[in-house]
GUBAGU-72247 format. One record per residue: residue number from 1; residue in three letters; chain; x, y, z of N, C-alpha, C, CB in turn. Coordinates in Angstrom, 1 decimal. Glycine has a CB too. Example, Ala and Ser with C-alpha at 12.3 -4.5 7.8 and 13.67 -1.06 7.14 Angstrom:
BEGIN
ATOM     i    aa   ch     n_xx     n_yy     n_zz    ca_xx    ca_yy    ca_zz     c_xx     c_yy     c_zz    cb_xx    cb_yy    cb_zz
ATOM     1   ala    A     13.2     -5.7      7.8     12.3     -4.5      7.8     13.2     -3.3      7.8     11.3     -4.5      9.0
ATOM     2   ser    A     12.8     -2.2      7.1     13.7     -1.1      7.1     12.9      0.0      7.9     14.1     -0.6      5.7
***
This chain:
BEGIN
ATOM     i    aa   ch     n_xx     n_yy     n_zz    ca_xx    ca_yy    ca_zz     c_xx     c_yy     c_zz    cb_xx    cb_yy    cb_zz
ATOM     1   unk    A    110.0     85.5    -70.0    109.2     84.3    -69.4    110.2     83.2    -69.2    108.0     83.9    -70.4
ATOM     2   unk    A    110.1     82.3    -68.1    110.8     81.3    -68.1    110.3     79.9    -68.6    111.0     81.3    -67.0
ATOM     3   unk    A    111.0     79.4    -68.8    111.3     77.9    -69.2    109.8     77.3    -69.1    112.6     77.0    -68.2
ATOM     4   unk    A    108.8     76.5    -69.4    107.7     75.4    -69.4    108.6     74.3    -68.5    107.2     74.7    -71.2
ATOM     5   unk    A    107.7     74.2    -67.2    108.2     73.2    -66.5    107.7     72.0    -67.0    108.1     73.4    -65.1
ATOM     6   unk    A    108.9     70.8    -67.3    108.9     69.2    -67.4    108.6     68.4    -65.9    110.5     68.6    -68.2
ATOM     7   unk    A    107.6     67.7    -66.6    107.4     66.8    -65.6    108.7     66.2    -64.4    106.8     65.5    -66.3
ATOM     8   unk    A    108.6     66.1    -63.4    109.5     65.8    -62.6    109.7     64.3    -62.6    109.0     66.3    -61.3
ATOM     9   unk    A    110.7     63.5    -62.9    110.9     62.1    -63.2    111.8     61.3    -62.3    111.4     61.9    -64.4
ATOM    10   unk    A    111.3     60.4    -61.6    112.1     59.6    -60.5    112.0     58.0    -61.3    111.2     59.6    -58.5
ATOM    11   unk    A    113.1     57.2    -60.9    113.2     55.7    -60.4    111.3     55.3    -60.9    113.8     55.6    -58.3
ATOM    12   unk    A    111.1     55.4    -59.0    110.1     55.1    -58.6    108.8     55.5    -59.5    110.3     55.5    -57.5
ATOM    13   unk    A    108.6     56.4    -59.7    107.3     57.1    -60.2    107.2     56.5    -61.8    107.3     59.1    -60.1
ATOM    14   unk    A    108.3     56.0    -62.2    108.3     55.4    -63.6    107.7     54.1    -63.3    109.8     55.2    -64.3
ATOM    15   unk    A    108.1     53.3    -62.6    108.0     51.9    -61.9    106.5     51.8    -61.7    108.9     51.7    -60.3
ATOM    16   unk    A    106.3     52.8    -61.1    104.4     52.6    -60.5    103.8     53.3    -61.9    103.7     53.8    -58.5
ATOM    17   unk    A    104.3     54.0    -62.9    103.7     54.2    -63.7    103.3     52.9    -64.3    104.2     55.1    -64.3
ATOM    18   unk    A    105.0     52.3    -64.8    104.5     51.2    -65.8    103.6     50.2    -65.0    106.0     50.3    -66.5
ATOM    19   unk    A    103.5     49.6    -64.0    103.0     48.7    -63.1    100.9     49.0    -63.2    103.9     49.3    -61.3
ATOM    20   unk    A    100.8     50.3    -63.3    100.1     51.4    -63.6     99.4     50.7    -65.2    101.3     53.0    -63.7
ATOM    21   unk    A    100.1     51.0    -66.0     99.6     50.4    -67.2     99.3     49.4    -67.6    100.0     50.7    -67.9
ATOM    22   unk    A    100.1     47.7    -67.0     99.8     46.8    -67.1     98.8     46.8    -66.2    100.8     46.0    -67.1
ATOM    23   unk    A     98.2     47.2    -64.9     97.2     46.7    -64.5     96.2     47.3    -65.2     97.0     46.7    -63.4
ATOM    24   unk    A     96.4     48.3    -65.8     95.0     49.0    -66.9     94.9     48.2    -67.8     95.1     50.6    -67.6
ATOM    25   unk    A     96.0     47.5    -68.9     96.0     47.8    -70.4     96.7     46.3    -70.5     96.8     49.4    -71.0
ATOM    26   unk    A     97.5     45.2    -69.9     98.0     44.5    -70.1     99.5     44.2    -70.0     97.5     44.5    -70.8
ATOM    27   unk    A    100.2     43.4    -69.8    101.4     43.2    -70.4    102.0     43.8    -71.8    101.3     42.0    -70.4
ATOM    28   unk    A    101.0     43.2    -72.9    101.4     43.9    -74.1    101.7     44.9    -73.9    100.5     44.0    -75.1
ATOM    29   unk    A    101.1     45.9    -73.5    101.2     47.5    -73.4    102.1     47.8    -72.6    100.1     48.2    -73.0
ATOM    30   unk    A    103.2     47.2    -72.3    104.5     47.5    -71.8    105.6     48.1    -72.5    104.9     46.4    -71.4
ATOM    31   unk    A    105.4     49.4    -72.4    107.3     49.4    -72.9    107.2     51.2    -72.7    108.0     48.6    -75.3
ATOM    32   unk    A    108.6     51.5    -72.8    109.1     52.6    -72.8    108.2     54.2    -73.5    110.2     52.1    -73.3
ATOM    33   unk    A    107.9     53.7    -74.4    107.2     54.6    -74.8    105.7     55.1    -74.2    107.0     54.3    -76.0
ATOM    34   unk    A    105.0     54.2    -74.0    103.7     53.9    -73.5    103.9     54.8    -71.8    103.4     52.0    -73.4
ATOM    35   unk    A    104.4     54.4    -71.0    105.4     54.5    -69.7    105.2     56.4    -69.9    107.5     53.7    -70.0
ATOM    36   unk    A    106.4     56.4    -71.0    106.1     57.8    -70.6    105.4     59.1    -71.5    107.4     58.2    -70.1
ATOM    37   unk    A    104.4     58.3    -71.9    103.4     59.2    -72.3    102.7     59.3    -71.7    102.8     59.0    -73.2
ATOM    38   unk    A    102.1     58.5    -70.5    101.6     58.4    -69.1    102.2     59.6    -68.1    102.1     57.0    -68.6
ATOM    39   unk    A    103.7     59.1    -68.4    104.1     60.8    -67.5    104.7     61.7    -68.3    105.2     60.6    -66.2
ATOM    40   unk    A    104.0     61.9    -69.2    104.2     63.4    -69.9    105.3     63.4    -70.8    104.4     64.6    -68.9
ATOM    41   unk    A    106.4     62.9    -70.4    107.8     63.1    -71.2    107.8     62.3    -72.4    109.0     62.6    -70.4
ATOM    42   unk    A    109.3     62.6    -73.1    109.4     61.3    -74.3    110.2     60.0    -73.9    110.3     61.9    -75.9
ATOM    43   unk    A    109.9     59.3    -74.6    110.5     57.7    -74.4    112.2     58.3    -73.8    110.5     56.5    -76.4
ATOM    44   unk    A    112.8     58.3    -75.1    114.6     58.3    -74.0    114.6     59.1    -73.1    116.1     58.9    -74.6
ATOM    45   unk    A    113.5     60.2    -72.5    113.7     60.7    -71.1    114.0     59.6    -70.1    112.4     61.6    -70.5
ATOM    46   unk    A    113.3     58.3    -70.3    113.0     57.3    -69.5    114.5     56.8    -68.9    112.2     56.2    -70.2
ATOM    47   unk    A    115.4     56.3    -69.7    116.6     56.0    -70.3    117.8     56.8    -69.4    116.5     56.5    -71.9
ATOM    48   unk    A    117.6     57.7    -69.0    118.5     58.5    -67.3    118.5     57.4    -66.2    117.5     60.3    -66.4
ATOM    49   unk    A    116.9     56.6    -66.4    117.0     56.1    -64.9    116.7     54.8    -65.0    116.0     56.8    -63.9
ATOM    50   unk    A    116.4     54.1    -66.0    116.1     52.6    -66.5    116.9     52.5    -67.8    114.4     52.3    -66.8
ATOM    51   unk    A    117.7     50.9    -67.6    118.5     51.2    -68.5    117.8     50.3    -69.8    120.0     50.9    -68.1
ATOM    52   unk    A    116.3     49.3    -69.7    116.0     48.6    -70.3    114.5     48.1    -69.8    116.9     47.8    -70.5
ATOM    53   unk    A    113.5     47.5    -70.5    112.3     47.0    -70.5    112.7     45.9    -69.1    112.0     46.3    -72.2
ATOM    54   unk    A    113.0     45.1    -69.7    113.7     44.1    -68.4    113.8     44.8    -67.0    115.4     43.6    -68.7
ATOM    55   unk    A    115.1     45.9    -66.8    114.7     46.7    -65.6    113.6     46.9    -65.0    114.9     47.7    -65.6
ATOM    56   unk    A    112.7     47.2    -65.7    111.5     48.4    -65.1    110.7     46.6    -65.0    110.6     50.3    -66.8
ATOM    57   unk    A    110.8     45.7    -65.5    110.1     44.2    -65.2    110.3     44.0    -63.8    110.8     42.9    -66.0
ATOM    58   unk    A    112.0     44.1    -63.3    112.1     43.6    -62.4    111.7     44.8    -60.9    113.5     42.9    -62.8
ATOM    59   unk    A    111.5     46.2    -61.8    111.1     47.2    -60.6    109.7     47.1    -60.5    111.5     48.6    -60.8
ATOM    60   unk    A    109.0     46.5    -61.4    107.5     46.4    -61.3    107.3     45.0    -59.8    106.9     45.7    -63.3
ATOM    61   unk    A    108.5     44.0    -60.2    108.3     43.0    -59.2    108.6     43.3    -57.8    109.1     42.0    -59.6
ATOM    62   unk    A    109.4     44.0    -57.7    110.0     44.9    -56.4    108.5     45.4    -56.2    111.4     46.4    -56.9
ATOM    63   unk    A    107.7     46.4    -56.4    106.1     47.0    -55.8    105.8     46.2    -55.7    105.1     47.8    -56.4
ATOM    64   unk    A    105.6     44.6    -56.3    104.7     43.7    -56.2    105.2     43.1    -54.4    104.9     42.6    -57.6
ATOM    65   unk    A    106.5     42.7    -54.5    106.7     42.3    -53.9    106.8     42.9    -52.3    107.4     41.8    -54.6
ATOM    66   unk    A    106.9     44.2    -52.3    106.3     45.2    -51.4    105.1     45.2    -50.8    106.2     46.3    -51.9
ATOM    67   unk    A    104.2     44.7    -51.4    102.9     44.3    -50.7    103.0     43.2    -50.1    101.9     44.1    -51.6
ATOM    68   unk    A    103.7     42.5    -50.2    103.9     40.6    -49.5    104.0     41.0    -48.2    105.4     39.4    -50.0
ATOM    69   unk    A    104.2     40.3    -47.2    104.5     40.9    -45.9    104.7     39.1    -45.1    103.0     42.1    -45.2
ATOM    70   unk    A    106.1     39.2    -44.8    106.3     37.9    -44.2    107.0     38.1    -42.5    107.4     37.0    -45.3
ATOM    71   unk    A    106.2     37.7    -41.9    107.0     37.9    -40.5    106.6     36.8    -39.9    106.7     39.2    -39.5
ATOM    72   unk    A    108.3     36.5    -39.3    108.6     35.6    -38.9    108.4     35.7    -37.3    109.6     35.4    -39.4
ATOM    73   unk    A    108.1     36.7    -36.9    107.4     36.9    -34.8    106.1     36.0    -34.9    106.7     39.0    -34.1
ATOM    74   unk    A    105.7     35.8    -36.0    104.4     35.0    -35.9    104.7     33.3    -35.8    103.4     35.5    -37.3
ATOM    75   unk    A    103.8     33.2    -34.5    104.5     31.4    -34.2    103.0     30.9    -34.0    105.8     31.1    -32.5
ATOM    76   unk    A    102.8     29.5    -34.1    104.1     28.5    -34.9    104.4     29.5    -36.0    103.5     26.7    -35.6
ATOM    77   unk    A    105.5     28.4    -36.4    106.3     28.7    -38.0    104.8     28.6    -39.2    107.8     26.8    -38.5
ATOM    78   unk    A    104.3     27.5    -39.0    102.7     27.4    -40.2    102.5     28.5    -39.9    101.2     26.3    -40.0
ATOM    79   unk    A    101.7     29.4    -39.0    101.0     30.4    -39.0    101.8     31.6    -39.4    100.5     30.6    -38.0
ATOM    80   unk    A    102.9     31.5    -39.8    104.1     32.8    -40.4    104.1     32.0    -41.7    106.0     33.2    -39.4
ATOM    81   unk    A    103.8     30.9    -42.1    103.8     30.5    -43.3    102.5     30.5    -44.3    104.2     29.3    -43.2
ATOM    82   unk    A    101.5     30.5    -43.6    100.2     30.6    -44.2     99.7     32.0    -44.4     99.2     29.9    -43.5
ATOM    83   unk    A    100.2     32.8    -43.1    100.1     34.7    -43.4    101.0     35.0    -44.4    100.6     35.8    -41.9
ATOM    84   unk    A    102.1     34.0    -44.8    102.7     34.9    -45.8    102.1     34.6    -47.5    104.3     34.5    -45.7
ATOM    85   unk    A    102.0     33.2    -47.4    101.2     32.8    -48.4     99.6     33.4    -49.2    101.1     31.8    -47.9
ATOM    86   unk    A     98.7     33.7    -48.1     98.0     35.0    -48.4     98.1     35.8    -48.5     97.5     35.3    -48.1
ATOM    87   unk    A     98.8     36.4    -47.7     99.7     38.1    -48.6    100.1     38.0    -49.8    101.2     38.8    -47.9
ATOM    88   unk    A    100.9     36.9    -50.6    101.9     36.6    -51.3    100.5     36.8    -52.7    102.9     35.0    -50.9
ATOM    89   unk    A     99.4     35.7    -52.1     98.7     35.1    -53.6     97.6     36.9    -53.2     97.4     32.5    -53.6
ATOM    90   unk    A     97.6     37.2    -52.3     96.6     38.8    -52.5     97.2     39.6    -53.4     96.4     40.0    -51.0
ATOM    91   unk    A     98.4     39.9    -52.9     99.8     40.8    -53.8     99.0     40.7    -55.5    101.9     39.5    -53.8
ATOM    92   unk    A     99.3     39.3    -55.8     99.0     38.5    -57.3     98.1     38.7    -57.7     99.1     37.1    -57.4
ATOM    93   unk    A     97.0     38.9    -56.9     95.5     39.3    -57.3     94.9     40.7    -57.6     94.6     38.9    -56.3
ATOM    94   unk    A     96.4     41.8    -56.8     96.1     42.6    -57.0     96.5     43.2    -58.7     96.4     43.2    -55.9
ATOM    95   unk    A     97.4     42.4    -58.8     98.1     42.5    -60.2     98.2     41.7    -61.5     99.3     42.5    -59.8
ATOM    96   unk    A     97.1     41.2    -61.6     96.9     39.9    -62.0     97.5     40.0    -63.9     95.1     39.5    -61.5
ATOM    97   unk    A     97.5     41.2    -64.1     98.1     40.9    -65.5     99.5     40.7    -65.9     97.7     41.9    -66.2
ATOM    98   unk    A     99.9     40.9    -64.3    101.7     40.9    -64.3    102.4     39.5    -64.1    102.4     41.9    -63.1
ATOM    99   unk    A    101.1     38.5    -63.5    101.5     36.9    -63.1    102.0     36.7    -63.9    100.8     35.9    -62.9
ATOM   100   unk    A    101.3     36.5    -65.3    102.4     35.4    -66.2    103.7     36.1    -67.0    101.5     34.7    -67.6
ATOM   101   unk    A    104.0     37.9    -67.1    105.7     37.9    -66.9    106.3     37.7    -65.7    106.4     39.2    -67.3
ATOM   102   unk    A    105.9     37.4    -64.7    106.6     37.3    -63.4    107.0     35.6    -63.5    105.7     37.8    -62.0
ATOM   103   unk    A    105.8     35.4    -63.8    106.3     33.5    -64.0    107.3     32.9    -64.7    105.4     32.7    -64.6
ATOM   104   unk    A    107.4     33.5    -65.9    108.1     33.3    -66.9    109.5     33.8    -66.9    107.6     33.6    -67.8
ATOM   105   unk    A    110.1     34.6    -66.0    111.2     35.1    -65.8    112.0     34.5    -64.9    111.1     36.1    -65.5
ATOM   106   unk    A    113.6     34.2    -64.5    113.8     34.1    -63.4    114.0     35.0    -62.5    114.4     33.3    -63.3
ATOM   107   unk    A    114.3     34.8    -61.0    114.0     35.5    -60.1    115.1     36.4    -59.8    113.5     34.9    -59.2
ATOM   108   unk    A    114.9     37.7    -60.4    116.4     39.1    -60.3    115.8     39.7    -59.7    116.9     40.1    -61.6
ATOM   109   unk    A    114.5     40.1    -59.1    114.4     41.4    -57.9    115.1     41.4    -56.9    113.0     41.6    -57.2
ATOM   110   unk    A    115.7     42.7    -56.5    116.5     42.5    -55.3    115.2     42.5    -54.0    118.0     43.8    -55.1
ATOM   111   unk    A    113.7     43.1    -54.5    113.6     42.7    -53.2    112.7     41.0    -53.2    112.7     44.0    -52.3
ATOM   112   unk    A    112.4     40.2    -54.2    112.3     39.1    -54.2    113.0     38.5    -53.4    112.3     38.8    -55.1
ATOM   113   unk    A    114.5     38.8    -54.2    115.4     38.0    -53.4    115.6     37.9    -51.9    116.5     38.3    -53.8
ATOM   114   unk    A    115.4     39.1    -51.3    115.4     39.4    -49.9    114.1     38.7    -49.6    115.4     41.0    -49.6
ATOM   115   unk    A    113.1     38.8    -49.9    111.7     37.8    -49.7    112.2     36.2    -49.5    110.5     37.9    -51.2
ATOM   116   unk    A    112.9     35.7    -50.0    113.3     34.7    -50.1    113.9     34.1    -49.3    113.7     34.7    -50.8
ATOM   117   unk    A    115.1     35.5    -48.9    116.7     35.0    -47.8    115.3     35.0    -46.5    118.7     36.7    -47.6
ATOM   118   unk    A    114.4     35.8    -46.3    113.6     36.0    -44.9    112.7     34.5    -44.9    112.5     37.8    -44.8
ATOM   119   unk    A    112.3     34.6    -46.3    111.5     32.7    -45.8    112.4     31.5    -45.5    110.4     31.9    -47.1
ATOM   120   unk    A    113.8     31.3    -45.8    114.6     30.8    -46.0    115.0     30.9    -44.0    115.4     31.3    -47.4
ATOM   121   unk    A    115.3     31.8    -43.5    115.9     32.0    -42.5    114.5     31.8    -41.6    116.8     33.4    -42.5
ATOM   122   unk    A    113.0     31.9    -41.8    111.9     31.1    -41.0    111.9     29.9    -40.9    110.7     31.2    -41.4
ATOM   123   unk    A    112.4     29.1    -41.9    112.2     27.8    -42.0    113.1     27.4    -41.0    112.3     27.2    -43.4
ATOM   124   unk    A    114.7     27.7    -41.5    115.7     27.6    -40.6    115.5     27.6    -39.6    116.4     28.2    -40.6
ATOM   125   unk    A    114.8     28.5    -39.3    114.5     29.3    -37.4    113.5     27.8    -36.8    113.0     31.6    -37.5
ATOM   126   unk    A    113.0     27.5    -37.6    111.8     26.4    -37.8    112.6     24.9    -37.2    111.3     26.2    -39.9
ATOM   127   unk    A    113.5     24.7    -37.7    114.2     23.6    -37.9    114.4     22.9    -38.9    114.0     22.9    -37.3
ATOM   128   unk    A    114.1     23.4    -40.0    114.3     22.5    -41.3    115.5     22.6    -41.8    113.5     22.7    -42.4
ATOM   129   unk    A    115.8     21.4    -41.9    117.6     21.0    -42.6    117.6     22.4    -44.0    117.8     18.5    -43.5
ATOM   130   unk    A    118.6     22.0    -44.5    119.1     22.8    -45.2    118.3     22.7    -46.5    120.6     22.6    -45.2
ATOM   131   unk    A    118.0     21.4    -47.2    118.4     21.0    -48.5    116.5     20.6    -48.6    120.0     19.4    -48.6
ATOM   132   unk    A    115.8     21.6    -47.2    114.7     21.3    -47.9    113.8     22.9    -47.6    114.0     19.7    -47.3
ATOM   133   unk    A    114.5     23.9    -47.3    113.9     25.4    -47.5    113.5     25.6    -48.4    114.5     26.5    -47.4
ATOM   134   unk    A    114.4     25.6    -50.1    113.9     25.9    -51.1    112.6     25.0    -51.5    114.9     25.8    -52.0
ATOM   135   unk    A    112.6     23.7    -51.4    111.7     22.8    -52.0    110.1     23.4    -51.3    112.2     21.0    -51.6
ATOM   136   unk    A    110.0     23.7    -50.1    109.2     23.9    -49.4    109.0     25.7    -49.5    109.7     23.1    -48.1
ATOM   137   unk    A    109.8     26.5    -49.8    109.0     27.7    -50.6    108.8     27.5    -51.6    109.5     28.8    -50.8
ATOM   138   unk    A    109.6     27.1    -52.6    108.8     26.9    -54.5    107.5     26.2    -54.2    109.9     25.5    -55.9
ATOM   139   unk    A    107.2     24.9    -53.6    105.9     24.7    -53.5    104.8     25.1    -53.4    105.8     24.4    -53.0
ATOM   140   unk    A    104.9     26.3    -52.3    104.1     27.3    -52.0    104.0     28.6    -53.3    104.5     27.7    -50.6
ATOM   141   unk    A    104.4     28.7    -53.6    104.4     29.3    -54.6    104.2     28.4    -56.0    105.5     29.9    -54.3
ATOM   142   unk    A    104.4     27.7    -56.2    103.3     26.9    -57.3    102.3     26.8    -57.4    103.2     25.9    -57.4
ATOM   143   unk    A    101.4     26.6    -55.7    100.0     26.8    -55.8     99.8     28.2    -56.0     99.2     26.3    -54.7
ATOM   144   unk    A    100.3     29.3    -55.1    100.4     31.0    -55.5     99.7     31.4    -56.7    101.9     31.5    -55.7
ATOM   145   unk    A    100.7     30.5    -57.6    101.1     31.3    -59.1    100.2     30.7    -59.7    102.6     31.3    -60.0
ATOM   146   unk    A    100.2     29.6    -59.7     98.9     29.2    -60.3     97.4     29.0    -59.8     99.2     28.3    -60.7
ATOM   147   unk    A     97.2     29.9    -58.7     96.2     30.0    -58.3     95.7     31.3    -58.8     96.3     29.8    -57.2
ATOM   148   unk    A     96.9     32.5    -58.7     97.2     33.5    -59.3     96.5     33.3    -61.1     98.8     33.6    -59.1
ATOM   149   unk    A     97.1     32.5    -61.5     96.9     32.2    -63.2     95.2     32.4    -63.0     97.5     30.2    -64.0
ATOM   150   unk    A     94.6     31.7    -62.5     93.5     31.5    -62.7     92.8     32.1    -62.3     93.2     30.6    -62.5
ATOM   151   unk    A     92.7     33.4    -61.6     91.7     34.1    -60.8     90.4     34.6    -61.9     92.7     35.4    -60.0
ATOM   152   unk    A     91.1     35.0    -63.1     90.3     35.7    -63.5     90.2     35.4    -65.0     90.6     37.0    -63.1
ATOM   153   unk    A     90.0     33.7    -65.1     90.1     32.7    -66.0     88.6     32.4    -66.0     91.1     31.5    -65.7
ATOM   154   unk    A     88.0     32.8    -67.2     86.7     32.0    -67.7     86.3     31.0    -67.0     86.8     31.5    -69.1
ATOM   155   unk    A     85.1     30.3    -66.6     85.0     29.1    -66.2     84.2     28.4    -67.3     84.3     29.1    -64.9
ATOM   156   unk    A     82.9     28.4    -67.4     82.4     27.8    -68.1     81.0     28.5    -69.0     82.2     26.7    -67.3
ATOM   157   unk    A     82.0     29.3    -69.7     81.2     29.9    -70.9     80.4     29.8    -72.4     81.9     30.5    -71.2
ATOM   158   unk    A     81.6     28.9    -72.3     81.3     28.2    -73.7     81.4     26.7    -73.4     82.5     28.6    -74.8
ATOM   159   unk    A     80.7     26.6    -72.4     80.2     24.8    -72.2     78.9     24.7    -72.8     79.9     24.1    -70.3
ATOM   160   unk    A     78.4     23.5    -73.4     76.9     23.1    -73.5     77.4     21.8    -73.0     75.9     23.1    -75.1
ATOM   161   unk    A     75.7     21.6    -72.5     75.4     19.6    -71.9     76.2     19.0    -73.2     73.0     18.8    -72.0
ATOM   162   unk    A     75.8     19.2    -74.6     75.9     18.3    -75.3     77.6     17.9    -75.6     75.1     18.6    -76.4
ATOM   163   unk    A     78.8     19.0    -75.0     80.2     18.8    -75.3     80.3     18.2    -74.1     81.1     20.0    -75.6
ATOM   164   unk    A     80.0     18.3    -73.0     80.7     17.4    -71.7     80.5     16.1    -71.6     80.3     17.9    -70.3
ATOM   165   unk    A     81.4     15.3    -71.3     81.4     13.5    -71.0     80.5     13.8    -69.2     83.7     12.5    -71.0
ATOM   166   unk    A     80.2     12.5    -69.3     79.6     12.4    -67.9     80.2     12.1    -67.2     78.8     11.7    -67.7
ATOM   167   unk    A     80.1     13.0    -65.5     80.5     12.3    -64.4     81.4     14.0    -63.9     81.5     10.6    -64.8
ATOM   168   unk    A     81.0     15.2    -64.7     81.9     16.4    -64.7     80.6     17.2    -63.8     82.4     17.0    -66.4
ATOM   169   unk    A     80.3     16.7    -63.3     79.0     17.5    -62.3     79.5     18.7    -61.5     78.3     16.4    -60.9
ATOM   170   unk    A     80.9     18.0    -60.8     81.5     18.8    -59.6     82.0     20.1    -60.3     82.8     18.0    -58.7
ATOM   171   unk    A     82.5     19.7    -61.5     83.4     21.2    -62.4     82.1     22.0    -63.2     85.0     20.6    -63.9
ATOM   172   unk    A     81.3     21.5    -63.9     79.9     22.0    -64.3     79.2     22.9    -63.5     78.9     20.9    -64.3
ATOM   173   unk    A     79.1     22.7    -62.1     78.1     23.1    -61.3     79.1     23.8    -60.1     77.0     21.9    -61.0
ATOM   174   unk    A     80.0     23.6    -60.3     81.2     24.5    -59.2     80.2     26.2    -59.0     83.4     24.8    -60.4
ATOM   175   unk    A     80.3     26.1    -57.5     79.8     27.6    -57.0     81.2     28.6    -57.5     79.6     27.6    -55.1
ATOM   176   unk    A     80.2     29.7    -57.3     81.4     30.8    -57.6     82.5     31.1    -57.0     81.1     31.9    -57.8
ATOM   177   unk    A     82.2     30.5    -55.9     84.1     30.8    -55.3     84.9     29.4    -55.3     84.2     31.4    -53.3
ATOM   178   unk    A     84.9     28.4    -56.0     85.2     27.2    -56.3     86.7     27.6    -56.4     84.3     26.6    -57.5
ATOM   179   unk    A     87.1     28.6    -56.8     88.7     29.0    -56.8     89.2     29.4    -55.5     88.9     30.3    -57.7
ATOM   180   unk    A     88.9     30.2    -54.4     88.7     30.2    -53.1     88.8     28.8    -52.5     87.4     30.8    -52.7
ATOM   181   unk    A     88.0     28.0    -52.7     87.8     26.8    -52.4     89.0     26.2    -52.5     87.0     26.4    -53.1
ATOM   182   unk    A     89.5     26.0    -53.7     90.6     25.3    -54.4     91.9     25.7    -53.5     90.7     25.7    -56.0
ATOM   183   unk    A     92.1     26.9    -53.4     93.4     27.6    -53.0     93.3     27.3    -51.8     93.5     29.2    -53.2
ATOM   184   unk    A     92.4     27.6    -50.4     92.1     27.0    -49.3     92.5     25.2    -49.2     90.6     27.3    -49.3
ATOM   185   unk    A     91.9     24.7    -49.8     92.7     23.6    -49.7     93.8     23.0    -50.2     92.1     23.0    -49.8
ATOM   186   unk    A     94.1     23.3    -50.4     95.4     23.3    -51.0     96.7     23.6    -50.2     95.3     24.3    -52.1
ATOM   187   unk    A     96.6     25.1    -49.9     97.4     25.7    -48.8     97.1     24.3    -47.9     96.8     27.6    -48.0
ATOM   188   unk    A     95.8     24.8    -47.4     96.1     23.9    -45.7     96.8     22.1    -46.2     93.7     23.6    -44.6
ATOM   189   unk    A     96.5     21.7    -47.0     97.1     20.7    -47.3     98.3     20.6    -47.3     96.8     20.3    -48.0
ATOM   190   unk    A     98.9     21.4    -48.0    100.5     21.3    -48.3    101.2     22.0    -46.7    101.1     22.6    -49.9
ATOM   191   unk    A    100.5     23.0    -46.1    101.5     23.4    -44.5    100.9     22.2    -43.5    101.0     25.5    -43.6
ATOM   192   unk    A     99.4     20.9    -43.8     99.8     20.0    -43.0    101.0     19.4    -43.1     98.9     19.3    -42.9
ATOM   193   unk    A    101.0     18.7    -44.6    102.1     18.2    -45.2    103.9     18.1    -44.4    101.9     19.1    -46.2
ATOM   194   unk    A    103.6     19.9    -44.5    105.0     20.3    -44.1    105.3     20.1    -42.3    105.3     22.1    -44.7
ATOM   195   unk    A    104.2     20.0    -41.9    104.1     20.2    -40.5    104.7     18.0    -40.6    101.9     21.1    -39.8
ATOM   196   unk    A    103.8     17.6    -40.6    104.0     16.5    -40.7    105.7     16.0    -40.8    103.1     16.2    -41.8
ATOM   197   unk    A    105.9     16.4    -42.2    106.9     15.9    -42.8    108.5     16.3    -41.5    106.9     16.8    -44.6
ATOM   198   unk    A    108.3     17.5    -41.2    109.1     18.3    -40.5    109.4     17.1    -39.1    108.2     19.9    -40.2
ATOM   199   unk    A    108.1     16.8    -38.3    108.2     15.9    -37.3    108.7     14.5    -37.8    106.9     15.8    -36.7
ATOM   200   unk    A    108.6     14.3    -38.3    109.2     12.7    -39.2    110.9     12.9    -39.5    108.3     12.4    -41.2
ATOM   201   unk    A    111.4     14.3    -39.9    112.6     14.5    -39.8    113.3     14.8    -38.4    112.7     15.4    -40.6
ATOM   202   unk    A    112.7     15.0    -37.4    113.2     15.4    -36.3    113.2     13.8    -35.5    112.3     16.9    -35.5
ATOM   203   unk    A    112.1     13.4    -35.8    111.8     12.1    -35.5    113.0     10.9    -34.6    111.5     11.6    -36.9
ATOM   204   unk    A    114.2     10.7    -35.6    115.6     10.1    -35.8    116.3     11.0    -33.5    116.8     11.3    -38.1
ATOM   205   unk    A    116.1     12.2    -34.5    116.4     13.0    -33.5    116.2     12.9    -31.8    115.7     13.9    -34.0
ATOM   206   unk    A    114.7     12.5    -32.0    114.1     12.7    -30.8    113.9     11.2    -30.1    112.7     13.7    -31.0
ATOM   207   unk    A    114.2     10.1    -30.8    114.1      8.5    -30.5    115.0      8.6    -29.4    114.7      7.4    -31.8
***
């Protein structure tokens, strides 16, 4: 008789496994072992193709970041900035137990990074000076992530009339998409913002 065939093990199929178990089971439930009891093998099988917990973090961000979708053929520049921004915070929603290690790390995915050099080279394409691409993607991505944080944050469970001060009507009585709400304005505020700000710099320019 021949050999009991072992599960077949890639890179990849580890990556969407673990990715796999934080969206079932949490962050906590991250690690090597867990991973690949999921795909059948033992923990140091893993260890051929990930050299650490960290890795397989930053290959989890890589799928995440696979879902984003930023194109820059879309004009104006806002409307390639606001399609990316909704892709970006959907990505986050789809994954939502992975926001807060993704937050807390800094940014090593190689395809993050590439996400980055392509919004960096829109803005450019855009006209924005140099020394204000970054300020003007982290932004967007502040509301993201922390819009992200909150998706699927308790609202008001453990409120009674008798703990709230007066004058909290609007957060009391917030409809259920009040988060929708929030994120919506917000975006459109910050890409008027940038739209604005952008013409005030060219401004000098065009006198």
């Amino acid at each position: 008789m021949g050999r009991p065939s072992r599960p077949l093990l890639t890179r990849d199929g580890i990556m969407r496994a673990a990715l796999a178990l934080v969206d079932e089971e949490g962050a906590a439930a991250l690690s090597t072992t867990r991973i690949a009891a999921r795909l059948g093998v033992k923990g140091p099988s893993l260890y051929n193709y990930v050299s650490s917990r960290d890795e397989i973090i930053d290959g989890i961000g890589d799928l995440i970041v696979a879902e984003m979708e930023l194109d820059p053929a879309i004009r104006p520049w806002t409307a390639a900035l606001d399609a990316w921004a909704r892709s970006y915070r959907a990505a986050l929603a789809r994954h939502p137990n992975m926001v807060p290690l993704l937050a807390s790390r800094p940014t090593r995915s190689a395809a993050a990074l590439q996400a980055y050099a392509c919004a960096f080279a829109m803005l450019r394409a855009a006209g924005w000076p140099e020394e204000h691409v970054l300020p003007v993607v982290q932004s967007v991505e502040y509301l993201l992530i922390g819009s992200a944080l909150h998706l699927n944050r308790p609202h008001n469970e453990a409120w009674t009339d008798e703990a709230l001060p007066p004058g909290l009507e609007p957060l009391r009585d917030a409809p259920t998409d009040f988060r929708e709400q929030a994120f919506e304005t917000g975006l459109a505020a910050l890409i008027r913002s940038y739209q604005e700000t952008l013409n005030d710099l060219r401004a000098p320019h065009n006198g």
